[in-house]
N, CA, C and O of each residue as an XYZ file, in Angstrom:
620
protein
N     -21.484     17.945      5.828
C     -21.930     16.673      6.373
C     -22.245     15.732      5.204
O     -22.924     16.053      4.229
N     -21.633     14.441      5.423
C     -21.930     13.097      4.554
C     -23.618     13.083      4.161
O     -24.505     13.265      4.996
N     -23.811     12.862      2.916
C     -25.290     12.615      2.968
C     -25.543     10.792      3.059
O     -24.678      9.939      2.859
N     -26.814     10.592      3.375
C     -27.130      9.102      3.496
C     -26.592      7.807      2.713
O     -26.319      6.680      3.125
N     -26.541      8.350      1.497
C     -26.136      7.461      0.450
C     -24.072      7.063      0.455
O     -23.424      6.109      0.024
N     -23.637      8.492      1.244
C     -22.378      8.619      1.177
C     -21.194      7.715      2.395
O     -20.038      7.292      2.421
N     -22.718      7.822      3.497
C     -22.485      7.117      4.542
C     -22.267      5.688      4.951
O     -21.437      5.115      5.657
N     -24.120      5.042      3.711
C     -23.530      3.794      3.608
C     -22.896      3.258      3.056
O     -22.698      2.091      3.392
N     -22.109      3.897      1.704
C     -20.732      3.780      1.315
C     -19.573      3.437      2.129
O     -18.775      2.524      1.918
N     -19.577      4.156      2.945
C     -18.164      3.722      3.870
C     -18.662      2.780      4.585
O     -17.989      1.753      4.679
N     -19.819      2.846      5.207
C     -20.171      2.065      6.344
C     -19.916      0.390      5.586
O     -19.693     -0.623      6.250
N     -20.025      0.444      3.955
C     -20.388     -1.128      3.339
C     -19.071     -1.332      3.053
O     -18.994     -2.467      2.582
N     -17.930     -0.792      3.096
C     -16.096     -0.865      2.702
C     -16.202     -2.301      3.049
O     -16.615     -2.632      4.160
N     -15.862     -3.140      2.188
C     -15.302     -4.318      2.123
C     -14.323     -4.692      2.104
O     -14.278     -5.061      0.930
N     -13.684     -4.849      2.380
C     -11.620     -5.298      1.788
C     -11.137     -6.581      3.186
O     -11.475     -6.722      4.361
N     -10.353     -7.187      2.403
C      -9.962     -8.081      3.562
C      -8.702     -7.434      4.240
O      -7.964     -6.485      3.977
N      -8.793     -8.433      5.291
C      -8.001     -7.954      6.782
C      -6.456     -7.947      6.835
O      -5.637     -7.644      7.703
N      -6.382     -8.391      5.592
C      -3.923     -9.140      5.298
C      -3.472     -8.317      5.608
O      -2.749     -8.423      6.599
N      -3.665     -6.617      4.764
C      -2.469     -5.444      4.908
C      -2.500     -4.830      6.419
O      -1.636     -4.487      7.226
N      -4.225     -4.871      6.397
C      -4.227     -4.359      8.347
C      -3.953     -4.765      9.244
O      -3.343     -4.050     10.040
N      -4.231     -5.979      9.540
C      -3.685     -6.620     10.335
C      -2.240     -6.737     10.705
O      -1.893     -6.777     11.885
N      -1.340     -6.797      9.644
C       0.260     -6.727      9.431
C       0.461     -5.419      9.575
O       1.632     -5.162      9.855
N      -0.314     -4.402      9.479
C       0.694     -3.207      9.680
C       0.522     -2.964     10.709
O       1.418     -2.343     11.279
N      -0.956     -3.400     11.625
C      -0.907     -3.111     13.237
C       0.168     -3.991     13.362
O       0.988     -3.320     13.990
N       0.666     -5.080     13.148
C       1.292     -5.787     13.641
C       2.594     -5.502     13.880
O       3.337     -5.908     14.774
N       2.836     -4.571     12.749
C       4.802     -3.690     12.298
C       4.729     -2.679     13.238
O       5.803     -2.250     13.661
N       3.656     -2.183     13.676
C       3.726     -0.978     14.280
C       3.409     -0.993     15.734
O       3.472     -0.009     16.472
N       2.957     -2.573     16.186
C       3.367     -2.718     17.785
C       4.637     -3.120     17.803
O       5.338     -2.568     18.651
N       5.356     -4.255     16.830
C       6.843     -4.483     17.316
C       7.308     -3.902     16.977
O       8.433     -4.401     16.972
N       7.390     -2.545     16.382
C       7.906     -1.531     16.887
C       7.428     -0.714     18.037
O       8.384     -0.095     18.504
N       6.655     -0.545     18.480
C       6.680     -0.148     20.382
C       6.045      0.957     19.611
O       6.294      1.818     20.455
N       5.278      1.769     18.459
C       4.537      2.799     17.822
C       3.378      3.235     18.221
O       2.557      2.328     18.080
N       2.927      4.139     18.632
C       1.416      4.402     18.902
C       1.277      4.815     17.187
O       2.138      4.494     16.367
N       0.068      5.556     16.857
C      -0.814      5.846     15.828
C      -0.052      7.316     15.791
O       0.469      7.863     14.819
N      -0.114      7.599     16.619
C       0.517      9.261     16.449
C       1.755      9.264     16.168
O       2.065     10.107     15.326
N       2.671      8.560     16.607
C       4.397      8.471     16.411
C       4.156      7.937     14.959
O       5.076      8.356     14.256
N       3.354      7.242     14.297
C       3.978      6.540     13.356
C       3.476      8.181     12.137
O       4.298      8.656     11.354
N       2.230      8.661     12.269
C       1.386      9.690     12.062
C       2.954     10.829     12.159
O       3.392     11.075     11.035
N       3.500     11.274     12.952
C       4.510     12.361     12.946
C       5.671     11.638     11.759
O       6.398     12.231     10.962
N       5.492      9.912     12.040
C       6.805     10.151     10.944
C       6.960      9.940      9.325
O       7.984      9.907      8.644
N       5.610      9.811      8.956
C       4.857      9.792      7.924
C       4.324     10.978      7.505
O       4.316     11.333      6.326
N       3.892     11.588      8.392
C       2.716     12.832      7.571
C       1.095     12.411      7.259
O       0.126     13.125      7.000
N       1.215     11.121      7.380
C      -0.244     10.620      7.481
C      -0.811     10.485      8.578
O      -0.178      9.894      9.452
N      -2.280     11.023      8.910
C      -2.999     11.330      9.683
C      -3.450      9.737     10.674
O      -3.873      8.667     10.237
N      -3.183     10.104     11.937
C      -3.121      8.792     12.995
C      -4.752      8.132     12.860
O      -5.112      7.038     13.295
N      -5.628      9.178     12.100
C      -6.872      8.243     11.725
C      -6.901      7.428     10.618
O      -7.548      6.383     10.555
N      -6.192      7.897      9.719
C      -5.979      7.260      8.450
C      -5.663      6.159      8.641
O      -6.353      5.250      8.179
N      -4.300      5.848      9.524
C      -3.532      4.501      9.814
C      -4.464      4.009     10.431
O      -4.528      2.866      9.978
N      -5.365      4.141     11.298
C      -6.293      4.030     12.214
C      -7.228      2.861     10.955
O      -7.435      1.649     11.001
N      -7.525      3.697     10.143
C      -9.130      3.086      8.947
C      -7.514      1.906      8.035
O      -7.893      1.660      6.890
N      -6.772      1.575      8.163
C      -5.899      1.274      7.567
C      -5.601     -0.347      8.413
O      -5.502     -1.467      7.912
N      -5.539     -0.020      9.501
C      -5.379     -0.970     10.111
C      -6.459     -2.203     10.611
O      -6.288     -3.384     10.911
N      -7.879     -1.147     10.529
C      -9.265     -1.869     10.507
C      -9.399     -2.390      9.363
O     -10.182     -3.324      9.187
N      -8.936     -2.068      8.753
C      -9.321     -2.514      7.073
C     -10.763     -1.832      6.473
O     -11.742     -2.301      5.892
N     -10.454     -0.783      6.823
C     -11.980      0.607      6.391
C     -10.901      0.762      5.157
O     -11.323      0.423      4.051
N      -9.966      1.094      5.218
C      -9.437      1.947      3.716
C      -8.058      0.924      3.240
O      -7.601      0.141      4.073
N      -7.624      0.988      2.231
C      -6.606      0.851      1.415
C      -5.375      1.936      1.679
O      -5.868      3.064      1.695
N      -4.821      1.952      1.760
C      -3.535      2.817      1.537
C      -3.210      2.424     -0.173
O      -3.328      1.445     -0.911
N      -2.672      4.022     -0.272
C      -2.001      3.812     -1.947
C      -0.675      3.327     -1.880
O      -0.391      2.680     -0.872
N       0.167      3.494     -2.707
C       0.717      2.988     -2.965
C       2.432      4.136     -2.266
O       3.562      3.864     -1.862
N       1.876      4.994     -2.427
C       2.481      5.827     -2.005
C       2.809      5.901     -0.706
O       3.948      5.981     -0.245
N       1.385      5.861      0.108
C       1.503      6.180      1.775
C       2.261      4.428      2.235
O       2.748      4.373      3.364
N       2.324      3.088      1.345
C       2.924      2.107      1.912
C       4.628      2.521      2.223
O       5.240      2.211      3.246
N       5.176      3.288      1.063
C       6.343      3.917      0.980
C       6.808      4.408      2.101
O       7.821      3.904      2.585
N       6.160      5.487      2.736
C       6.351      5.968      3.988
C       6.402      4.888      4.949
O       7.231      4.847      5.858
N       5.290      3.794      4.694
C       4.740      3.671      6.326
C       6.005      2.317      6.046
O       6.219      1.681      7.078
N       6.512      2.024      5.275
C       7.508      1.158      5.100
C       9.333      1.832      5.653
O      10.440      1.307      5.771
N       8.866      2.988      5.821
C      10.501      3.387      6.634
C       9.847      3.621      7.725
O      10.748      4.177      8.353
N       8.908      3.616      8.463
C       8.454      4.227      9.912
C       8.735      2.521     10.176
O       9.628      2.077     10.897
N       7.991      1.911      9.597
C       8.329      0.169     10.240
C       9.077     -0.511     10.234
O       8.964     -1.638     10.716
N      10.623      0.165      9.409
C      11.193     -0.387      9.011
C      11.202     -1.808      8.401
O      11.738     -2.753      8.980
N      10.619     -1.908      7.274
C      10.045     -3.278      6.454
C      10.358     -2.782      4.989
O      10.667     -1.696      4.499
N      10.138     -4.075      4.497
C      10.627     -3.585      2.965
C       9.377     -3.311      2.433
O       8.330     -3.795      2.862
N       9.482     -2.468      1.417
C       8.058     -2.067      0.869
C       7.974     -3.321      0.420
O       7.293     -4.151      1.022
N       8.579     -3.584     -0.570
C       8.450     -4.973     -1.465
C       7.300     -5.659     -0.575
O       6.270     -6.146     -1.043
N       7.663     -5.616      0.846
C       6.691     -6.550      1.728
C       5.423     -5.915      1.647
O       4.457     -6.677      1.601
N       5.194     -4.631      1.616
C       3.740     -4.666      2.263
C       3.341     -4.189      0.449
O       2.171     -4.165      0.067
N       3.802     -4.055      0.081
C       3.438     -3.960     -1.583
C       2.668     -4.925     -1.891
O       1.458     -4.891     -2.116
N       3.532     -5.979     -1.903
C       2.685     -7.775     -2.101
C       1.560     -7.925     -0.877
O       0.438     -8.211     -1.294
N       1.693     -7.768      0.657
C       0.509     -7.410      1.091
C      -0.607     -6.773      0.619
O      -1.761     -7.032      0.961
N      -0.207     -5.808     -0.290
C      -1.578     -5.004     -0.369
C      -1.642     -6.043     -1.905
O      -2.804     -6.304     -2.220
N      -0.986     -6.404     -2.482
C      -1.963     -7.182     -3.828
C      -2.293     -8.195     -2.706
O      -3.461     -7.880     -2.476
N      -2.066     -8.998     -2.039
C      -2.494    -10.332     -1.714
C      -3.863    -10.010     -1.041
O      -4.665    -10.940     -0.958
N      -4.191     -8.866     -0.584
C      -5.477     -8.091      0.062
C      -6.044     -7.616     -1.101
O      -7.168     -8.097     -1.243
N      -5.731     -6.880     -1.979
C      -6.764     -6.939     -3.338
C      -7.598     -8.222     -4.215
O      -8.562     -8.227     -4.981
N      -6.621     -9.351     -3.628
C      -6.826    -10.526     -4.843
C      -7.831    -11.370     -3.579
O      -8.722    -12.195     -3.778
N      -7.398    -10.910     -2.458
C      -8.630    -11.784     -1.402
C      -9.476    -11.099     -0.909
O     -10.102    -11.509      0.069
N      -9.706     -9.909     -1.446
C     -10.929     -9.298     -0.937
C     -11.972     -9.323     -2.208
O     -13.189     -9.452     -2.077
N     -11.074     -9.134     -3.834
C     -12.426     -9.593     -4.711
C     -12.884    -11.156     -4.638
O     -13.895    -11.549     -5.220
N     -11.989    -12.063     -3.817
C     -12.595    -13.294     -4.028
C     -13.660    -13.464     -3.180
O     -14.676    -14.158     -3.190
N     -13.145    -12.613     -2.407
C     -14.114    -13.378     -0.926
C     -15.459    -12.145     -1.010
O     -16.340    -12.758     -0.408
N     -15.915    -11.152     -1.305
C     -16.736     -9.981     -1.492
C     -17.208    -10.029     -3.101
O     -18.088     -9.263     -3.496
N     -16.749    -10.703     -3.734
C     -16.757    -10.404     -5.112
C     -17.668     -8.987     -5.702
O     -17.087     -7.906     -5.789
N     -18.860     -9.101     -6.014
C     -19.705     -7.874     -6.579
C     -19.579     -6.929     -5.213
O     -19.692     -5.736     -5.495
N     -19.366     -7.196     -3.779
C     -19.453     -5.973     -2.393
C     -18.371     -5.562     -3.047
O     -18.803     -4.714     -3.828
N     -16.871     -5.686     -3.239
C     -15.964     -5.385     -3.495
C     -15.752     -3.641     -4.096
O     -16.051     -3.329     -5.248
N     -15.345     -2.919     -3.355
C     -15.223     -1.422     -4.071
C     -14.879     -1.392     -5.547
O     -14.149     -2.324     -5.885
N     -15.209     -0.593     -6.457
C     -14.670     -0.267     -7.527
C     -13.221     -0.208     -7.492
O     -12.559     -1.085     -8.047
N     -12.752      0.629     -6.962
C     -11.415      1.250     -6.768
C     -10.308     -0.381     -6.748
O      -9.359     -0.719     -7.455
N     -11.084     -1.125     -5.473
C     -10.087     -2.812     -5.874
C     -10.281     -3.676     -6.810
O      -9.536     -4.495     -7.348
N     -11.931     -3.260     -7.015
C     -11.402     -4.349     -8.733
C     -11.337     -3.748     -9.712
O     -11.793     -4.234    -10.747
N     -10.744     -2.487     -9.695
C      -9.728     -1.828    -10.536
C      -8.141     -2.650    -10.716
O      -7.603     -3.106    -11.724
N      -7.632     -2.599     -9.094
C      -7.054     -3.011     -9.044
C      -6.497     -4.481     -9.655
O      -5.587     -5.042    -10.265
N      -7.583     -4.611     -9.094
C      -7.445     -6.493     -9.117
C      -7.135     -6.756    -10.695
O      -6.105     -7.227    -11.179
N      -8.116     -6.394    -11.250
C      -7.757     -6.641    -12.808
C      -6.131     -5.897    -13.382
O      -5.559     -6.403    -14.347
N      -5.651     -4.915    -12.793
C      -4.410     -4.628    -13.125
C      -3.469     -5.877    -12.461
O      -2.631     -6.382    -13.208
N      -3.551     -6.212    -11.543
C      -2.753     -6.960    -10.926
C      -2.374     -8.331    -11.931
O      -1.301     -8.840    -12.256
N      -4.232     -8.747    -12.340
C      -4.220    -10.077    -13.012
C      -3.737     -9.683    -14.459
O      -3.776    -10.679    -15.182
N      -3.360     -8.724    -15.022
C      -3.263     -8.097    -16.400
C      -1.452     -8.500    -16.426
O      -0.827     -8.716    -17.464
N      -0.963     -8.520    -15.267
C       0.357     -8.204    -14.914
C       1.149     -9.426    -14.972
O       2.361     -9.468    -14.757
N       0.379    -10.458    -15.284
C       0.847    -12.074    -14.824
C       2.113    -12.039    -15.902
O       2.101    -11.555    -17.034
N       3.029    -12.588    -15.325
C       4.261    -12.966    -16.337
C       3.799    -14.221    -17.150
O       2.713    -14.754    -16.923
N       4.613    -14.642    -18.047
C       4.283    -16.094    -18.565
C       3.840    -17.284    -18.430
O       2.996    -17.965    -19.012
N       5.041    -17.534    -16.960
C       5.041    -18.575    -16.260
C       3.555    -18.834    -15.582
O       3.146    -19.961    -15.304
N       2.513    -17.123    -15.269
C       1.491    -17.309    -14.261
C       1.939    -16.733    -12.967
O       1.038    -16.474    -12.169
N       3.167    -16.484    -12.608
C       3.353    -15.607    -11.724
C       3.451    -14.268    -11.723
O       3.872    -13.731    -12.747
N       2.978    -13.221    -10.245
C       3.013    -12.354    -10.676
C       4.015    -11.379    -10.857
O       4.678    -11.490     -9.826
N       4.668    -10.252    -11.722
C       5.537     -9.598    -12.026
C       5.531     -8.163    -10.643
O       4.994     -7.064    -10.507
N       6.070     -8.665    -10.196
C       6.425     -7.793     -8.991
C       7.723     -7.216     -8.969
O       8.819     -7.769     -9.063
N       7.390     -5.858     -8.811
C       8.964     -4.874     -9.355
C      10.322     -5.003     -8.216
O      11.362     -4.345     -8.205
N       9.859     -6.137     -7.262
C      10.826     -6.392     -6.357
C      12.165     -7.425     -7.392
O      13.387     -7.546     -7.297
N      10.898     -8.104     -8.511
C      11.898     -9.006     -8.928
C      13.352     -8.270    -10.251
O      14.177     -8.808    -10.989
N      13.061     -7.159    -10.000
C      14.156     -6.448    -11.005
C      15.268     -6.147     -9.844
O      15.117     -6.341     -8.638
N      16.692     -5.503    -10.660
C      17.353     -5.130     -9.870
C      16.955     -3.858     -9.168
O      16.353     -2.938     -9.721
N      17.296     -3.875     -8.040
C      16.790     -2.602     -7.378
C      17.936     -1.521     -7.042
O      18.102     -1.256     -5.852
N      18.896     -0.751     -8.193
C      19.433      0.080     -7.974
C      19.236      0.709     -8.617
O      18.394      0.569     -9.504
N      20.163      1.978     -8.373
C      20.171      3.226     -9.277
C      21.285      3.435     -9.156
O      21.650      3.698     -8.010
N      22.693      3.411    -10.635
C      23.689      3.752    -10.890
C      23.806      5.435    -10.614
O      22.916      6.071    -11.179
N      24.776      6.236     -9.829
C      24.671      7.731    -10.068
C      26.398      7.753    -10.901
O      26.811      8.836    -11.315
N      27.164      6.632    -11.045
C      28.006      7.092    -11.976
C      29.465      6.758    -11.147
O      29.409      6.848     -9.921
N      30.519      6.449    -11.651
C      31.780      6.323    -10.999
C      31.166      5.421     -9.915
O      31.083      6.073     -8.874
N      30.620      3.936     -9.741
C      30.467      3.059     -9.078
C      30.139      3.722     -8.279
O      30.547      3.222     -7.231
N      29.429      4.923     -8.014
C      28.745      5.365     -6.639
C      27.253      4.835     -6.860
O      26.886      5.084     -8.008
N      26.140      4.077     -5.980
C      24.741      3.648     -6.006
C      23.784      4.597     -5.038
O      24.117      5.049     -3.942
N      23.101      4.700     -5.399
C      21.708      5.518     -4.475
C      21.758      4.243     -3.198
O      22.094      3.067     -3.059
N      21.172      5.399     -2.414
C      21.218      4.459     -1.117
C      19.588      3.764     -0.704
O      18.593      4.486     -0.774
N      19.528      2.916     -0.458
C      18.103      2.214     -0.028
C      16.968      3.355      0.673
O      15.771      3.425      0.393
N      17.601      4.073      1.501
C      16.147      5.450      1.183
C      16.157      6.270      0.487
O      15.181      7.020      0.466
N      17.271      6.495     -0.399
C      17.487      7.704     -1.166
C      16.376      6.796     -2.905
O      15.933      7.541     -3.779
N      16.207      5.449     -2.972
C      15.834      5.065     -3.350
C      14.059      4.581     -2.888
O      13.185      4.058     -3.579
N      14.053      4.925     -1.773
C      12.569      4.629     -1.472
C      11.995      6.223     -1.381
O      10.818      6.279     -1.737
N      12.494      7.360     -1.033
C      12.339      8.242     -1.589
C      11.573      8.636     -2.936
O      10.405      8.861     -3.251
N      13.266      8.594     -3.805
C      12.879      8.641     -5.175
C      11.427      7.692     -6.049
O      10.563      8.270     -6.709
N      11.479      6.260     -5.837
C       9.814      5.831     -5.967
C       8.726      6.774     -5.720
O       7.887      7.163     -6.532
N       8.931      7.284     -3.721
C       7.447      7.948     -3.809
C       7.432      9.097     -4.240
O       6.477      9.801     -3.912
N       8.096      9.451     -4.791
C       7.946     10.758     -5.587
C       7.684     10.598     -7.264
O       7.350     11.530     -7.995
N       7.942      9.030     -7.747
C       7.877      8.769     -8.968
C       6.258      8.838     -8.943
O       5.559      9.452     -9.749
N       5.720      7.898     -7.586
C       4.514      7.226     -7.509
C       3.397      8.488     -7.227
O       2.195      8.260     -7.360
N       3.864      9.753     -6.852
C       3.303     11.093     -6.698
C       2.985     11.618     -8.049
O       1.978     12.182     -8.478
N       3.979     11.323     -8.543
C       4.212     12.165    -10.052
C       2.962     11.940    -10.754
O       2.044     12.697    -11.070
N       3.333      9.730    -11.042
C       2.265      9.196    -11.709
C       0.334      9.554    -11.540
O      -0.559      9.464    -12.383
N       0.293      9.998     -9.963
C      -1.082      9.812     -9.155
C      -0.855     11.168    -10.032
O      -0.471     10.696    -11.102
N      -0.870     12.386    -10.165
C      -1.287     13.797    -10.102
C      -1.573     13.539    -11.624
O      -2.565     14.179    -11.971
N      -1.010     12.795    -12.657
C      -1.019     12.920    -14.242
C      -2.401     11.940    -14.490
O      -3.044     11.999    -15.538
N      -2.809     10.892    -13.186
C      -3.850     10.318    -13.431
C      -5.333     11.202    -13.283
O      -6.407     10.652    -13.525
């Protein structure tokens, strides 16, 4: 059992509403309950649940998944979740979890020249396998969350 101090931790989760709101939103026009999207992910229908309230963050990883169950481009909910990091330290500033203005400062660390931000959507997005054959768009969203697995376990 949670002790007191652990409780009002969650109970004080701050983060703004952008990524949740939009993913309830991907996951009614798709006709999805919490559990269908939960079987086709592997992530737990409470999780999406605290995900969609805006109790938790999703990593970066579980957007991967929940980006072929919704069929959406990650690219999309990727930039969702910075545009929800960068408006939840503005608007919460010091409430703001550790964990997002972790974030946040990576995000702002990331600025290209111009002031915009460097988002890995803006590279080419293939993978040569050789003799003009290309990885295919899940064989490539795949391969990410397994890059993005790799990276989390060495952190």
């Amino acid at each position: 059992m949670a002790n007191s101090k652990e409780k009002d931790n969650r109970d004080n989760y701050h983060l703004s509403p952008i990524i949740g709101k939009n993913m309830k939103a991907f996951r009614k026009a798709r006709n999805l309950t919490m559990e269908e999207v939960s079987t086709r992910t592997g992530v737990s229908a409470q999780a999406i649940s605290l995900f969609e309230r805006s109790k938790r963050m999703p990593s970066p990883t579980v957007l991967l998944k929940l980006a072929l169950a919704y069929q959406v481009s990650e690219d999309e909910l990727v930039k969702l979740r910075e545009e929800t990091i960068i408006d939840t330290v503005n608007t919460y500033k010091e409430l703001t979890p550790v964990s997002i203005r972790n974030e946040f400062d990576r995000i702002m660390n990331s600025k290209d020249k111009d002031g915009s931000f460097a988002h890995y959507s803006d590279r080419d997005d293939f993978l040569s396998l050789g003799d003009g054959e290309f990885a295919t768009d899940k064989e490539l969203t795949l391969a990410k969350a397994f890059i993005l697995t790799l990276r989390s376990i060495e952190e």
